[in-house]
N, C-alpha and C positions, 0 to 999 in steps of 0.2 A: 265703559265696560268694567265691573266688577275684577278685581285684582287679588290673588291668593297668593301670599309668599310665604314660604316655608324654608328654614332652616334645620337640615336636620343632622347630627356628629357623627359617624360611624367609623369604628376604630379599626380599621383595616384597608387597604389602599385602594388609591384613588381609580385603577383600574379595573379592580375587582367590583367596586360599587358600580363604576358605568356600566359594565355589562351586565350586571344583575338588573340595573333601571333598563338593561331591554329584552330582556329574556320574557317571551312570551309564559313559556313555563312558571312564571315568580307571579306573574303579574295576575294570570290565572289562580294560582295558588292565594294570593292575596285579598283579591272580591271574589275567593268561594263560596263566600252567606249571601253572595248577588248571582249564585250561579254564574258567573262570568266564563264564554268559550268564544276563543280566536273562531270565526266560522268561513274567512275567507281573505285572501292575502297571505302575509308571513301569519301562518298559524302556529308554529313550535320555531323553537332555536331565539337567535338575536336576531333584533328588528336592525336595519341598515338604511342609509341613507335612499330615500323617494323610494322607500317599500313602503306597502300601506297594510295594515291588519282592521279588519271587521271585526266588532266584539258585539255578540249579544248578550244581554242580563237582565236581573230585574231590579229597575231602581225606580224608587217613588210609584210601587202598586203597578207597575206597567211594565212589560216587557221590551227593551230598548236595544235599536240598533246604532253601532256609530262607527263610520270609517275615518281613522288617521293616517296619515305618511308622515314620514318622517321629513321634512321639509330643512334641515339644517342639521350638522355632524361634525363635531371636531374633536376625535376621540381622542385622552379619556377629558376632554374638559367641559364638550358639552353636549346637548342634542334637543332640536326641535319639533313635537308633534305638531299637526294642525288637522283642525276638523275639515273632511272632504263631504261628508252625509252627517247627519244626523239632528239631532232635538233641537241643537242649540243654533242661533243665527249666527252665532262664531264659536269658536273653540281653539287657542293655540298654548300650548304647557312646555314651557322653557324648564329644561333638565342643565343645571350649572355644577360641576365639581371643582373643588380646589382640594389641593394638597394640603395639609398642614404637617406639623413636628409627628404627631399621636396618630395621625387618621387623615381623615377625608372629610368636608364639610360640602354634602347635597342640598344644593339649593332649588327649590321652584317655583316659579311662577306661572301662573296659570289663569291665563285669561279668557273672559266668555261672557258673550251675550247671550242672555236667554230671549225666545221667541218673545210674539205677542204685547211691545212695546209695555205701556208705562205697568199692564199686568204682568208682563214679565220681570219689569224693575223691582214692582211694590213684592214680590213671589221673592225675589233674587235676596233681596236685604232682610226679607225677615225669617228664611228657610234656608233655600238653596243653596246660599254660597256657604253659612255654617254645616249643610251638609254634605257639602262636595270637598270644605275642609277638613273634617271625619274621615275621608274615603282615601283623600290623600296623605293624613297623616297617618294613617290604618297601614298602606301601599308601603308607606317610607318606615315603620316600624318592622314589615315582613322584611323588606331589604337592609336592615340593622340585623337583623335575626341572621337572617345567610351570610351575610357577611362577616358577620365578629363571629361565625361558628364556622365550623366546619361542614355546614350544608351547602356553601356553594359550589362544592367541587364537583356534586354530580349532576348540575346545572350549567357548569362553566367549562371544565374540562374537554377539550379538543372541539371547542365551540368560538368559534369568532367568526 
């Protein structure tokens, strides 16, 4: 399976960033050029342990549906999505934070098979997975933005 890991700094605490990685609100707000909307499940607020959200959007010229739950939780240090539906023959995105001196360091990995064997493979290494690394590091830049601003307070405030 294809492996995406990402490191990304964000200078404001380790708390503040976990719940912004589940704020349906942010997430939405982030693949807006994919039309992305929660359409069933935890649709607004933070996503919470074995709750699951349905996202529809359009990625790759096709209109796509995919449901996760949240499969793993141990706030604020980490949290696990896993695919229950959708495109991919697997799906699971490990959300890791660490504290440090300055900030917070988000880490993730993001694992996934695509369908349709070795044409999924030969699809996956020379597309897909530079474009689902795009998608996530686009995600993890909105969540630097709220975070090191003062945008996530009307996102986070009396929300847990």
């Amino acid at each position: 399976m294809p492996i995406i890991h990402l490191t990304t700094f964000i200078a404001a605490p380790i708390e503040r960033v976990f719940d912004l990685s589940r704020s349906i609100e942010l997430h939405k707000k982030s693949m807006a050029n994919h039309r992305e909307q929660a359409v069933a499940g935890t649709i607004m607020g933070l996503i919470n342990l074995n709750e699951t959200v349905t996202w529809k959007a359009k990625h790759l010229m096709k209109t796509r549906v995919l449901q996760v739950q949240i499969t793993a939780m141990e706030r604020p240090f980490s949290f696990t999505d896993e695919m229950k539906k959708g495109d991919f023959k697997k799906m699971k995105h490990e959300h890791h934070f660490k504290a440090i001196e300055n900030g917070t360091l988000m880490i993730d990995i993001f694992n996934y098979e695509a369908p349709y064997g070795g044409l999924g493979r030969f699809f996956s290494g020379i597309y897909l997975s530079g474009y689902l690394e795009k998608l996530l590091e686009h995600r993890n830049q909105v969540i630097k933005e709220y975070a090191e601003s003062n945008k996530w307070k009307h996102l986070l405030e009396n929300k847990q």
